[in-house]
Every structure is written in structure tokens, then in C-alpha cells.
N, C-alpha and C positions, 0 to 999 in steps of 0.2 A: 513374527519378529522381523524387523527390517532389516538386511546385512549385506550393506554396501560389498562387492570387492572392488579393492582397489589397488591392493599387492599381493599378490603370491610365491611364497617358498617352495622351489621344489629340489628333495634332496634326492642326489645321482643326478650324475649328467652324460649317464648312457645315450644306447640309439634312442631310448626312451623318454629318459629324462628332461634330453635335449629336445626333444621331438615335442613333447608336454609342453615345456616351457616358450615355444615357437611358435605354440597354437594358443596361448595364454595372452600372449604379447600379438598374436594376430588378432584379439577384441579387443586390445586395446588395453591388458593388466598390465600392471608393470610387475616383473620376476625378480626373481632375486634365487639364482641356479647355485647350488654349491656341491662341493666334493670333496673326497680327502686328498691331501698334499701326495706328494710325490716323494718314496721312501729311497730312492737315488738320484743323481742327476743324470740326464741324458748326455751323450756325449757333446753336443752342439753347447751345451751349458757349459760343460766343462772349459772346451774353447774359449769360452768367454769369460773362464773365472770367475763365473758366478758361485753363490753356495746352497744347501740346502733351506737357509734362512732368507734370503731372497724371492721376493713376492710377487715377480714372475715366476720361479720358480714353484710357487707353493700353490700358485693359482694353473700351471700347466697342464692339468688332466682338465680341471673342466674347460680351462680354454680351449684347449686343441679338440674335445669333442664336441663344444658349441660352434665350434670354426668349420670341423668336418661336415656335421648336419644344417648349417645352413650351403654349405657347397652341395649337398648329395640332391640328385635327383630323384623323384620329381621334386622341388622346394617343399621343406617344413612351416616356408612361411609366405604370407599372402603379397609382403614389396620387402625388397632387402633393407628398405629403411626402417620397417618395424623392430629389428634386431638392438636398435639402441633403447629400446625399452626391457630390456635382460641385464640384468648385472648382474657380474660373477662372482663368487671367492669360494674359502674352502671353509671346511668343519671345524678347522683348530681356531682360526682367524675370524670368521665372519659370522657362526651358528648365534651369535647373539641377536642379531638384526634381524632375525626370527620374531622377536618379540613386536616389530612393527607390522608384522602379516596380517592379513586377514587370515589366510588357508596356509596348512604345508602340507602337502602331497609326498610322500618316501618314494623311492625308484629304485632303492639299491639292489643289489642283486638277492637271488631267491631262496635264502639264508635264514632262517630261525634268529639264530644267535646275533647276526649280524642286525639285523631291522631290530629287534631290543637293542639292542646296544646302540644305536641311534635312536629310540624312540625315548629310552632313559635321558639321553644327550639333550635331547627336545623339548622334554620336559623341565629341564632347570633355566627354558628362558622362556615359552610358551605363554602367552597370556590367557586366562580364565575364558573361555569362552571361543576361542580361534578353533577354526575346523581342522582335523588333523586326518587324511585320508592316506592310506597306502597301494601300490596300483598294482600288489601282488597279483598273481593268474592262478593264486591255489592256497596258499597257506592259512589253514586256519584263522578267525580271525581271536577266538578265544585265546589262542595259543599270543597272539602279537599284544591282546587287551593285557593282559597278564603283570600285576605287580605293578600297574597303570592308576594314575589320580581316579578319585571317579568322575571330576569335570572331565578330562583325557578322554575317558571310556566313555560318556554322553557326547561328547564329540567328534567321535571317533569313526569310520565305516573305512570300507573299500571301494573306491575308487578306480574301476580298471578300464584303460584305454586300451584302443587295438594298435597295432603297428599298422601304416603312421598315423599317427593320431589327427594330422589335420583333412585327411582323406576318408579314412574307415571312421563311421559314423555310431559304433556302436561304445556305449557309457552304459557298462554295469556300475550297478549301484549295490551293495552287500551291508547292508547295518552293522553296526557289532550289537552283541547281545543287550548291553546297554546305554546302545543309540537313543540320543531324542528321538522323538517322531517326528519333530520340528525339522531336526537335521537334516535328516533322509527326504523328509517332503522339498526341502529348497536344495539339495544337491540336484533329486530326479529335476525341479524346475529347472537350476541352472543349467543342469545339461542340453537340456532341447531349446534353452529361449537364448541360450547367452554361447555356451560352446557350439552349437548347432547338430546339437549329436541326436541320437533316438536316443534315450535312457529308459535302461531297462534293470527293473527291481528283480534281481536274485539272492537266493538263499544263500547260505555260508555253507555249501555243500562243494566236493573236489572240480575243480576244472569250472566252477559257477556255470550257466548254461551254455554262453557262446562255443566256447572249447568242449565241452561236456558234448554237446550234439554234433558239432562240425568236426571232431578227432573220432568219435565213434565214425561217422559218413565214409571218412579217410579210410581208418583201420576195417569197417566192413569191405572197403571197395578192396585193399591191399588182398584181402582172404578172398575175395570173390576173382578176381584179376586171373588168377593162376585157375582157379574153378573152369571159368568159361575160357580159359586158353586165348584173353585178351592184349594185343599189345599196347606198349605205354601211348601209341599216336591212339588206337580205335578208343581207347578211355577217354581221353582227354579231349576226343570229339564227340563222343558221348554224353559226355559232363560240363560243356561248356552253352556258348550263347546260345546252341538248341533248348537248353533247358531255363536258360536263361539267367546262364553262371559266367562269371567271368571266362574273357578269353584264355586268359591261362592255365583255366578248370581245373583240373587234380594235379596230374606230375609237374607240370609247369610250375603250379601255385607253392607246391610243396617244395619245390629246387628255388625259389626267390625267398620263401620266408627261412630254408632251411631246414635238412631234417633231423638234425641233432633238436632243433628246438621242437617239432613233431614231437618225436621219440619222447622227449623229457616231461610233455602233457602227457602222452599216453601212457608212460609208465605209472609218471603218478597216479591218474587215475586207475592203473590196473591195483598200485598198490595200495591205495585206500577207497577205490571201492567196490568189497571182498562181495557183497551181496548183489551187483550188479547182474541180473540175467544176463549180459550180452559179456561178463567179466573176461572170459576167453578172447574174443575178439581182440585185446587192448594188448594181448600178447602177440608180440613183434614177428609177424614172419622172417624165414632163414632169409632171404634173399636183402628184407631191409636192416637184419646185423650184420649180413656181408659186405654192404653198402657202407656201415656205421664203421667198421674195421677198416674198411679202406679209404673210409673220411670222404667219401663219394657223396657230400652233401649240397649239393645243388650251387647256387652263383657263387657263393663264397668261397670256394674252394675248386670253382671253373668246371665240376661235373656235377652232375646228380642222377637222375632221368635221362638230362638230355646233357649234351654234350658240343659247346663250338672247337672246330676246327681248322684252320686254315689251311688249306695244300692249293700248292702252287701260284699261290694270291688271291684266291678264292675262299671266301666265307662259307662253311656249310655247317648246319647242323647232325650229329647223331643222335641217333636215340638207343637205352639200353633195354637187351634182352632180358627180359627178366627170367627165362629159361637157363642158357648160358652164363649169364651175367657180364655179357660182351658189347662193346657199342657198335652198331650198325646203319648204314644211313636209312634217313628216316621215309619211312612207306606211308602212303598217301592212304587215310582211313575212306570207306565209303561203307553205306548201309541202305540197302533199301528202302526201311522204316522212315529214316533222315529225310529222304527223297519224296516221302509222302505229306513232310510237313512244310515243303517250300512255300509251298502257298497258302499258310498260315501265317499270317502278322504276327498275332496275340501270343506272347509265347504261353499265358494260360490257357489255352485254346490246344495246345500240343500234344498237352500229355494222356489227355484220353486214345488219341491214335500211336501215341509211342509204346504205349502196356499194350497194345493190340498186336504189334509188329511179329510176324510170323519167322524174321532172322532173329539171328543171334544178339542184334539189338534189344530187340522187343522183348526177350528172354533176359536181358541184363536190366533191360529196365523192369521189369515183373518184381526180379530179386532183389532189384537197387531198391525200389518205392515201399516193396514190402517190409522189408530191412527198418528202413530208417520209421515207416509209420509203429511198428510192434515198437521202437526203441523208444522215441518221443512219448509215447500213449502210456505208457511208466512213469516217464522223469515228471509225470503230473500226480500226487504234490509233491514228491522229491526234493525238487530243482525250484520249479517256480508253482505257484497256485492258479495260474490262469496261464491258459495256451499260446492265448495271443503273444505273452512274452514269448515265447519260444522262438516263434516265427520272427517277431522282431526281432530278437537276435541273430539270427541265421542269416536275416537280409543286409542289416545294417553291419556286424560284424566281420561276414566272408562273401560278401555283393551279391546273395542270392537276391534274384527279383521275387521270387515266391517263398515263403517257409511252408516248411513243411506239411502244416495243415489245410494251409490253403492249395498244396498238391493234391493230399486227400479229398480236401473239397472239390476240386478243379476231377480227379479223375473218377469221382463219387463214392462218400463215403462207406455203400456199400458193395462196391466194387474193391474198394480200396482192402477191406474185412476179407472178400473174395482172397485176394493175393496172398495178404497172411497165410490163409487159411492151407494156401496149396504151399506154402514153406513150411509149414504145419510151426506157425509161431500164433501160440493163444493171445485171442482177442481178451482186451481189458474188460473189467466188469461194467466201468463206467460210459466205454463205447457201444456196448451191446442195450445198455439202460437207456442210451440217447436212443439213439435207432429205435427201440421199442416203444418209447414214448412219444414216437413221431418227429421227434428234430431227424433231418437228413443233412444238414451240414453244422459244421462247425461255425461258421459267418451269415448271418445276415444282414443285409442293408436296409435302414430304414429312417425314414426324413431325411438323406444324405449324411444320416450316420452308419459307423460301423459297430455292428452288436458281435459277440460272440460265446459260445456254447459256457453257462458258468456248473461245473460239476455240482459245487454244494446243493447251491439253488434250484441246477435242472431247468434254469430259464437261458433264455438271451438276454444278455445285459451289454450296455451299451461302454462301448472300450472309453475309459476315461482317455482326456487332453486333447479333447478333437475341437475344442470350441474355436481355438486360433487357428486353425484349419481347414479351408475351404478343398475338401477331395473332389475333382472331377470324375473321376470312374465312381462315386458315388452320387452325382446328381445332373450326370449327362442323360440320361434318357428322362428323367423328369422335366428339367432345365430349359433344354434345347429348343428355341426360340424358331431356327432357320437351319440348314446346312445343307453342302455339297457333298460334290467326294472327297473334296480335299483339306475342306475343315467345318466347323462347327460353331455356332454361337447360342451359347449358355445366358440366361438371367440371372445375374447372383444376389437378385433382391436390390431393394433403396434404389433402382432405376440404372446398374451401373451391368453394364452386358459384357463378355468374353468372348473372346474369338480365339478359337482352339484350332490351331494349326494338325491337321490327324494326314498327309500326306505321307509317302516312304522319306525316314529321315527326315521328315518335316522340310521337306522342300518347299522354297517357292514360287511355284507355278502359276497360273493363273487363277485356280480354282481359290488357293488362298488368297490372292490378291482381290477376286471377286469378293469373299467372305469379310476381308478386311474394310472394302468399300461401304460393303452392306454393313457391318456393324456401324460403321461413323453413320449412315443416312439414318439408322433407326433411330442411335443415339441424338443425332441432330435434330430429330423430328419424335419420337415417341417415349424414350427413352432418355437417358443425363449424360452416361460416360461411357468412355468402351478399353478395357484394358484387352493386350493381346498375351494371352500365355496360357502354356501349354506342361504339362505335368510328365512329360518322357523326358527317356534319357538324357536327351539333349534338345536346346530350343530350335533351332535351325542350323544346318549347315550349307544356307543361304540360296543363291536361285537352282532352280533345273536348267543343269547342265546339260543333260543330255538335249532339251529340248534347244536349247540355243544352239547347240552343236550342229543338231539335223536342221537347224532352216540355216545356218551357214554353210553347212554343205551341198545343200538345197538351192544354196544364191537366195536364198526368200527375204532380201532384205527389207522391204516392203514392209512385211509381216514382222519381221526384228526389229526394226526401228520403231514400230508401232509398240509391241510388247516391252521394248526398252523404256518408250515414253510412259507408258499404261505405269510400268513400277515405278519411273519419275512421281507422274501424277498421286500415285498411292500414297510414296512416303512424304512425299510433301502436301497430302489431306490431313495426315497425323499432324504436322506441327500446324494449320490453318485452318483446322476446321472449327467449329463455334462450341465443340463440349471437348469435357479432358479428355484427353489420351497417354494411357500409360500402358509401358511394357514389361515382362517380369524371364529378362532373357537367365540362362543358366548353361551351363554347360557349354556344348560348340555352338555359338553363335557367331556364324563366319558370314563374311561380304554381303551377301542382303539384309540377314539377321541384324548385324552389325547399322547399316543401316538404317533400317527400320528404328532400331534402338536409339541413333543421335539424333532421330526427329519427334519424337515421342515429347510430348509436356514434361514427363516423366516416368523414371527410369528405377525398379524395383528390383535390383540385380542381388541374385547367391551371391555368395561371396566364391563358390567357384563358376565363376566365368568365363570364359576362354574366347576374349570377343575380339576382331581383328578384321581388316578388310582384304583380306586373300587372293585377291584377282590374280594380285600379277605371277601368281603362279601357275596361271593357266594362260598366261600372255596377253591380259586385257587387264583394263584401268576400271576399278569403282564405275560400274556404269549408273546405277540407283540412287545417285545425285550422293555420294559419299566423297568423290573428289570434288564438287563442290564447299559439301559440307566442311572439311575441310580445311578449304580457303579462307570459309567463313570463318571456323573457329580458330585461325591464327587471327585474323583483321580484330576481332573483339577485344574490347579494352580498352581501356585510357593508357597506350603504350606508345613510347618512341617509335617511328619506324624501321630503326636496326632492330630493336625486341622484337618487332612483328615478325620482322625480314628474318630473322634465327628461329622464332617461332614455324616460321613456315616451309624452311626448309628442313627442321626437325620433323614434322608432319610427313613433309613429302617423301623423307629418308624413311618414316614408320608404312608408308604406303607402299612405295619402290621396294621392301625388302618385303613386305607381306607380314608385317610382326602380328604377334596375337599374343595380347595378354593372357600371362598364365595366372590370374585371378582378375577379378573385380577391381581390386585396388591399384593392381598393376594397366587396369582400361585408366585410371582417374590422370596414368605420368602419359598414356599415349593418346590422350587427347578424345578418346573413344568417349568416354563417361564426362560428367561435370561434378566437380565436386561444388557443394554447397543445393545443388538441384538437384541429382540424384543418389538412389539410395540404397546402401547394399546390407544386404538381411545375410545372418550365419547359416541362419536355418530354410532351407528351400521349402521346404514345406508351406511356410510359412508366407509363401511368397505371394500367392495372389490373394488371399487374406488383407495385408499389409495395403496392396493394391487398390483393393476396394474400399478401404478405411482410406485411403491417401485422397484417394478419387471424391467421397464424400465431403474430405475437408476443403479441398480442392470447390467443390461446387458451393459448400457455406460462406467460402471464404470470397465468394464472388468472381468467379472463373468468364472472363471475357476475351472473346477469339485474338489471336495475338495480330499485330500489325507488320504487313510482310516484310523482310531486313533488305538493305542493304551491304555491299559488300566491296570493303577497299581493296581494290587490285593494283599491284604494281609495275602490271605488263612486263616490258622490255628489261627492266631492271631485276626484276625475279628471274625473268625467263635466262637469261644469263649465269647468274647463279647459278640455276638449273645444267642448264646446257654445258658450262665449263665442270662442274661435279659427273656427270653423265659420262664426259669427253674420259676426264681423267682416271674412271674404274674402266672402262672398255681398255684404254691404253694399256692399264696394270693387269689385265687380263681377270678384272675381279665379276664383269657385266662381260656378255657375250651382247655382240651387233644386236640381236635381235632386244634382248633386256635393256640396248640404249634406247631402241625405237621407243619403246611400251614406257621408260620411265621418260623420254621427251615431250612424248603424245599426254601425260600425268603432268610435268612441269607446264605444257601450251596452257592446261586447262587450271590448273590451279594460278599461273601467274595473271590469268584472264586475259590470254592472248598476247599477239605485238605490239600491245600499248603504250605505244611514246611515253605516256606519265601516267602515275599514280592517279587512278580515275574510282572511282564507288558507282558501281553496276549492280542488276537486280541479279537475285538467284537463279533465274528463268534464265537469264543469259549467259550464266556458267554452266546451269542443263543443258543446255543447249550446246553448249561449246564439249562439255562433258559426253552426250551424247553420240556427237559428230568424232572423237575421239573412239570411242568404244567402237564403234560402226566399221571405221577405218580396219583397225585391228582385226575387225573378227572375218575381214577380205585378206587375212596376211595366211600364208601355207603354214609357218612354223607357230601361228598362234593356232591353228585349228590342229598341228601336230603335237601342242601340247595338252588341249583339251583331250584329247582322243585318248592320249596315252596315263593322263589325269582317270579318265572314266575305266580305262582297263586294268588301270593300274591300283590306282587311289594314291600312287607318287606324283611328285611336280617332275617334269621334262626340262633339261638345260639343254637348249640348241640356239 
């Protein structure tokens, strides 16, 4: 059945609601957010003599929390101009325009009584057939179907997003009893093709899986904590990017989401479910009710764990004793174990030597691993009927890079039994079956698909929704065509090849910039097209720094100028050479990256992008022909030359301050991206798939090498602009001297030098002029003082 959306109701306009509806209106739905009125006036109302009949007034609660969530940080939403696609009102006034929806989504709070008594509300405008989802975190759904249509009840599941919803990728999906299957099957789609989430099918069981496995993790770790006489800094180093968990791993994570909200999973779950082997655990240790009593809940209330303080003008953190229950400042964790894993990349590659750890690490991690494999190897079929979900949930819901079972896989499954074994927590029947019957992991890889362990069957079966999917870690060692050290080039079939950036932080060095070379010649000669993209956290965080650092402190400028030219050359082979080129940037893609990206044919961008040309925070201008570019992209157009001239000094103010779009959509207002040419996917996964289908059509469509541009400059008459903007922030103290230098040496080269008039010059002559700029700088003491302090730091230096 086909079913367009094209509006959505969402009722609550919580952190949640709002947050839902921010991410509905970032694909481009239009909303329709409501809430109930407001059962007094506030005093400012009063002031104004307004009444409680007054439609400001009746519409205040959802205003002022659709007002707050789009101010809060990080953004709810992808450009602040998507926000006029939400309209607001409340329950009493507006519940009828329900009936134009496609979906209505419930958000209200976690209330039995309260979600009936809207869901009835709902019902008497509801049209036959509109999907009706609630994004409860627990409550039955039997219990919300209840006294419900039966079209209602065939339309009807759970829907639960994580906090925030446009960040945390994970979309549980919970049928009601008497869901279509049709339903369920286009929600799980929606979710991964259109919201850009993982969607993952669970039961109608407490806490569904995400909470169900990641509050057990919590509450073992709380029990274990005081065990091994750990404090809150050795945990939270324990538990983070080592393992390959977020930076703010446990106490952190738990003081920002809050632990009133913790507590209120974990209770639930302690109190419906009685049969749980691990049921004890979910009971609250003494030190987090003494916490709960003193409202000691993390950011919201300015302590948790940790604690800011300021003495004397001075920022510092505390952390709490969990002994005492006192805050102390906070003691630097170290482990020997940790020490052994530095020189491992892969963080899957770690955890075999971290269970081996002969400290008190290696000990926490035995009991940690053993803990959560006995707990998962249960919730199967519980919770869900296939494992793989589990893992997706865990990664996509609370940033783990691993789930759980592919920890057990990763530290061998029969290793993993070992561990159990010495907590004396019994192995499942159906882990002892695998093992005996010869599967030794949970995962395997085959044709560059993902198969995984199915209990009924006792086979490997292959994980449905991989087709729009191209995994690199699943067909890099088949694929691999060529590679260095520093990247890699894949065949993806149909003639179209990949160059996989695999450097620290995907730097670019040389060795990628070779690898880049080499894809275009094979693509130009043996091969059709060559997309550049790379499957880690993040696509680039642009050239190696350190390596320009040491030959400018070296004087090598010989060698720098050379290397400077070489990434010239490179990014301008992407846009001039004879087959497509497309890039699938995501994540930090800074000043080369960024580059790389505005010369590309085309552009396959996440929708979180964070792409920006960053130089001049290190005291140097775009040297990879981006202040060029630039130039270029104001001159384009059939436009007056005041538009251009505003145009271009908009640019140079996005360049001079170092902005970085905080989305894709936010690259399309700063000149980064092209709208109508490139093109931005929700789902990253999805991304160099999308690439390679673009790329083919691309080659159908008769793809012919482009003819090189020129480029109108307006010398002396920009350059001025420039220079009086420049004069006038140094004056106001807003540029220090040296930020005038760096943003004049950016205005020489973007106005195309001292040009008496308006003249159109080739691109080579703005490289050029571009390069000889950069070169300069990196001979200045307080540009090579901010690099330095850049690389020690990973701060920008103002001097």
C-alpha cells in the first residue's frame, strides 16, 4: 500500500515532542505540534491584560517549548528556516486538523490515564486509516489499545525515539497486538529511508530493548563500582572511547540525560519485571537514593557525579565520592591495561587484550563483559527474536560502536562462556548448542553481506535491509583493487571504484592524496567513475597538520610549496578530469575535506555534515584552492555586480571567521554545497550506495570532462571592501593585528589581487595567487604559534 506523508501530528510539545517534531520538519513534513492551554496566566500576561480566552495565551505552553528547543543546543533542527514548516495550537482549539494528517504520534507525559484520555480525544477526528503511534518508553501497549476502534488498534504501534531525536539514531518500532503487518512493515521502512534512524522491531515487553539492556549496563556498573573500589573519573575512563562509547561514557552520560530519568527506567523495569534473573540489580543502590534525596541530578540541577565550580575566576570541575558522598576535585584515571591498547586503532581489536589486563582494569572489564553477555543471551526471545537487534540497539540508541555480541564475537565466543563461567553466571542452552554444533561466532560475512546466528533455524541467515547498503568493512578485503598506508581503493561493481580514506582521523596526507590520484587515472583509463568516501566516524578533519608544521619549522619551503601545489593539483583533477567524481562527506569534514567536497561533480552529503573551511584558526587562508573556489562561487550567475560584490564579501566573512556548518543544509546558506547539484541523504549509511547509483546515471546520461571556468574578479574595488572591514574589527578590538594580516592575505586573493578593474582570470591564477598567500603566513612566528598550540591543544590560539 502506498502512503505518502505529507503532514504530521504530534501531540506534547515536551523536550520530546518538540524535538520529534523538529526532526519531521527537517525531511521536509510539515507538523502540526499541539498541547494543552494554559490553566492560569502568567504574570507578563497579566501586564498586558490579556485573558485566559486569548490565543496567545491558549497557544503559550506549546509556543514557548517549540521557541526553547529550537534555541537549545546542539540544534533540533538541520537550518532555522525549516521551523516554518511546524504549526502550533492546542487540544481544545486545534485537535480537529488532526483529521488532515497523515500520522499522529502522542508525546505526552508517562501516564496511563492521561494518553487515554487523549487517545479517546483522537479518535473523534481521526480518519480511517491515519497511523496513530505513541513514543511511550514502557507502557504497555495492550493497556493504551484498550476501548480503541479496531481501524485505531490496526493502526496503532509504538513508536519510540531517543532523546534527541535528530542525533540518536535509534527508532523502536513495538506493534500493538492488533497491528497490520503492512503497518509495522512501512514504519521499520520509514524509519531508516526517510527519518534516517536504524529501526529496530521490538517486543511489547518493559523498557522495549534499547533501555532494557543499556539500564541493566548502568545499574550492574552502579553494583560493581563500590565492588572494585572504583572512582566515578577510573569508570568513566573505563567506559568510554577505549571501548568505543561515547566521551561521556557512564557518570557523564548519566548527569546530561539525568538521573531522576535513570531511576524511573530502572524502577519500572525492577517493578514489572519480577522474573528477570538479574531483578536485584535494578534495585537502586544507597548512595543513588542519597543522590535522588538531594536532587543531586546531574546538569539540570548544576551537580550530579560531577560538579562545576568556579573559585577565584576559575572554572574547575569536581567529582563525587561515592564513598563519602563528598565532591572532590577530580584525579586523573590511568591503567596499565589502557596503555597496552594505544597502539591499536580498531577499537574492535581491543577488547581481547583488555579481559586479559592483569590491573584492576582488566578485572572490571572480566566482570563488566561477563555481566552484560549472561544478561543479553536471555533477553533472546524475551525482548526481541534475533540478536542482531539487540546490538543495533545498544549502538544506534546509546553511541556504542560495538553491541554486545559482536563484543563476544570480537573477544571469542568461547572465551566470552569462560568469563561467565568464573562469575559462576550459567551459560544459556542455546549458546552451548551454537558452540557444539560448530558455529563459533555470532556474525558472519559473506558476499559483503552480514549474516547472523538464527536460534530457531541453528543456521546463519543473512540480516535483512542490507540491499541499499554498500558496507565497507564487509567487502574491503575482497574489493581492494590498490592501497597504501593511508587509504584504500574498492571496486563497487558497474566500473565505479572508491577511495577510502583509512589515515589517523582520516588526515590528508600525501598517501591519500596519491590514492586519490590513482583512483581518477584507473577510473580514466580502466575503469568509469571514482567516488571518495569513507565509512568512520567522521570524513576528514582536513590536511596533516603536523606534517606542514615540521617543514615550516624546518624552513622546507621548497617541499611546502610543492605539497601545497600537489593538493592544488589533486582537488582541481576532481572537478577536470574525463569520468564523474563524487564525494559522500559526513561528519567533520574541515578545510581540505571541505575542499575536496566544492570540487567534486558531485556531492552525497549526511545530513549531518559539519563542513567549513577552518584555516584561519590555525592562521593560514584555504590553501587547497578553497579561497579560490570561493571567488568563484560568488562570480557565478547572471547577477548585478553589487549582488556579486555582497555575495562575496558574505563568503569572505564565512571564511575569515572559520564558520562550519552545523548540518548539510546549513553547507547549502554558506556557499560550501550547491543546492540543485548536490545532494544530501538522512541516512549515512546509505551514502555511498546513493553515490554509486548517481555515478551510473551520471555515465548513462552522457557525462563529458567539464570546460575549465573562468573567473570575474574585481581587484581593487573588492580589495577595499576588504581592507576597510579588516581596518574597522582590529580598531574595535573584535581581530587582533595578526587576524588582520591572515584575513587581508584572504581578501589579496579572493578580490584577485590589485586590479584596477573588474577583469575574468583563469583558476590557476587565483592558485597561484592563493598559494603564494598561504606560503607567506606559514613564514609568520604567531601562525606557526598557533598551529603548535592547535596540535597540543586541539583549541584555536588568539594572539
Amino acid at each position: 500500500m502506498k502512503r505518502p506523508i505529507k503532514k504530521v501530528a504530534v501531540i506534547g510539545s515536551g523536550i520530546m515532542g518538540s524535538g520529534i517534531a523538529c526532526h519531521f520538519a527537517n525531511i521536509g513534513v510539515e507538523v502540526l505540534l499541539l498541547d494543552i492551554i494554559p490553566r492560569e496566566l502568567s504574570e507578563a500576561e497579566k501586564l498586558k491584560g490579556l485573558t485566559l480566552e486569548n490565543k496567545t495565551v491558549r497557544n503559550r505552553l506549546v509556543n514557548n517549548s517549540l521557541k526553547a528547543s529550537l534555541k537549545s543546543k546542539p540544534s533540533p533542527i538541520y537550518n532555522q528556516k525549516f521551523a516554518s514548516r511546524i504549526s502550533t495550537g492546542n487540544l481544545e482549539d486545534d485537535l480537529h486538523k488532526i483529521k488532515d494528517v497523515d500520522w499522529i504520534i502522542e508525546v505526552v507525559i508517562e501516564r496511563l490515564d492521561i494518553k487515554k484520555s487523549v487517545f479517546e480525544k483522537i479518535e473523534k477526528y481521526r480518519k480511517p486509516g491515519t497511523l496513530i503511534t505513541s513514543n511511550t518508553s514502557g507502557i504497555p501497549i495492550s493497556y493504551m489499545n484498550e476501548g480503541r476502534s479496531e481501524d485505531f488498534q490496526q493502526h496503532f504501534a509504538v513508536t519510540h525515539f531517543f532523546n534527541p531525536p535528530r542525533y540518536l539514531k535509534l527508532f523502536e518500532v513495538v506493534p500493538g497486538p492488533n497491528c497490520k503487518q503492512d503497518v509495522t512493515d512501512f514504519l521499520m521502512m520509514y524509519g531508516e529511508k526517510f527519518l534516517g534512524k536504524t529501526s529496530v522491531l521490538a517486543k511489547d515487553t518493559p523498557a522495549f530493548i534499547g533501555n532494557r539492556v543499556g539500564i541493566f549496563g548502568i545499574m550492574s556498573l552502579f553494583h560493581q563500582v563500590k565492588e572494585l573500589g572504583l572512582t566515578v573519573e577510573e569508570v568513566d575512563k573505563l567506559t568510554g572511547p577505549v571501548i568505543g562509547r561515547p566521551k561521556s561514557a557512564t557518570f557523564r552520560t548519566v548527569d546530561v540525560v539525568g538521573l531522576d530519568t535513570l531511576v524511573h527506567v530502572a524502577n519500572g523495569i525492577y517493578e514489572n519485571c519480577p522474573n528477570d534473573e538479574a531483578h536485584e540489580l535494578f534495585k537502586l543502590p544507597t548512595f543513588i537514593n542519597t543522590m535522588m534525596e538531594n536532587k543531586w541530578l546531574g546538569s539540570k540541577t548544576k551537580q550530579g557525579f560531577y560538579k562545576k565550580v568556579v573559585e577565584g575566576g576559575k572554572k574547575s570541575i569536581l567529582s563525587l565520592d561515592l564513598d563519602t558522598l563528598e565532591y572532590r576535585p577530580n584525579k586523573r584515571a590511568k591503567f596499565a591495561t589502557l596503555e597496552l591498547t594505544k597502539t591499536i586503532d580498531k577499537v574492535i581489536d581491543r577488547f581481547k587484550v583488555l579481559v586479559k589486563g592483569k590491573d584492576k582494569a582488566g578485572e572490571f572489564y572480566r566482570k563488566n563483559f561477563a555481566a552484560m553477555f549472561g544478561y543479553v543471551q536471555n533477553r533472546i526471545p524475551e525482548i526481541s527474536d534475533e540478536l542482531y537487534r539487540l546490538d543495533d540497539a545498544m549502538k544506534a540508541g546509546f553511541g556504542w560502536e560495538h553491541g554486545p555480541f559482536q563484543i563476544w564475537d570480537a573477544i571469542g565466543v568461547e572465551k566470552g562462556i569462560e568469563l561467565m563461567q568464573a562469575e559462576n553466571i550459567p551459560v544459556a542452552t542455546w549458546v552451548t548448542e551454537m558452540v557444539a554444533s560448530g558455529n563459533k561466532s555470532f556474525y558472519t560475512i559473506c558476499d559483503g553481506a552480514n549474516y547472523y546466528y538464527d536460534i530457531p533455524s541453528k543456521e546463519q541467515v543473512k540480516i535483512p535491509g542490507q540491499d541499499s547498503f554498500i558496507i565497507l568493512d564487509n567487502i574491503r578485503e575482497a574489493k581492494t583493487i590498490w592501497s597504501n598506508s593511508g587509504a584504500s581503493i574498492q571496486h563497487l561493481g558497474d566500473g565505479v571504484l572508491n577511495v577510502e580514506f583509512q589515515s589517523k582521523m582520516n588526515t590528508l596526507g600525501g598517501e591519500v592524496l596519491q590514492a586519490i590520484n590513482k583512483g581518477i587515472d584507473l577510473a580514466e583509463t580502466e575503469y568509469n567513475a571514482v567516488i571518495l568516501g569513507n565509512q568512520a566516524a567522521n570524513f576528514t578533519v582536513g590536511a596533516n597538520l603536523a606534517m606542514v608544521f615540521m617543514m615550516a619549522i624546518e624552513q622546507e619551503y621548497d617541499e611546502l610549496n610543492f605539497s601545497v601545489k600537489y593538493f592544488q593539483d589533486t582537488v582541481m583533477r576532481l572537478r577536470y578530469s574525463s569520468c564523474p567524481t563524487l564525494i559522500t562527506p559526513h561528519g567533520y569534514t574541515f578545510g581540505g575535506g571541505c575542499e575536496l567536497s566544492m570540487h567534486a561533480d558531485k556531492v552525497i552529503a549526511a545530513a549531518e555534515t559539519y563542513i567549513g573551511l577552518v584555516e584561519f584558526g590555525v592562521g593560514i587562508i584555504p590553501g587547497g584552492a578553497g579561497s579560490k573556489e570561493m571567488a568563484l562561487r560568488a562570480s557565478e550567475g547572471v547577477l548585478k555586480d553589487d549582488v556579486k560584490l555582497n555575495k562575496l564579501r558574505d563568503y569572505f566573512i564565512n571564511v575569515a571567521m572559520a564558520k562550519v556548518a552545523t548540518s548539510a543544509y546549513e553547507g547549502y546558506d554558506l556557499g560550501f554545497l550547491k543546492e540543485h547539484k548536490d545532494l544530501v541523504v538522512v541516512n549515512k549509511n546509505r551514502q555511498i550506495a546513493t553515490a554509486k547509483r548517481h555515478a551510473i546515471q551520471m555515465l548513462e546520461d552522457g557525462y563529458t570532462q567539464p570546460v575549465p571556468k573562468k573567473v570575474q574578479v574585481y581587484g581593487q574595488q573588492a580589495l577595499g571592501m576588504f581592507l576597510v572591514g579588516t581596518d574597522s574589527l582590529e580598531k574595535g578590538h573584535y581581530a587582533s593585528e595578526h587576524d588582520k594580516k591572515i584575513a587581508n592575505k584572504l581578501g589579496y586573493v579572493m578580490a584577485g589581487g590589485d586590479l584596477s578593474e573588474t577583469t575574468m582570470v583563469s583558476e590557476q591564477y587565483l592558485l597561484d595567487l592563493e598559494r603564494e598567500a598561504f606560503m607567506s603566513l606559514m613564514t609568520e612566528r604567531k601562525t606557526l604559534e598557533r598551529i603548535e598550540h592547535m596540535l597540543k591543544t586541539g583549541k584555536p590560539l588568539r594572539n
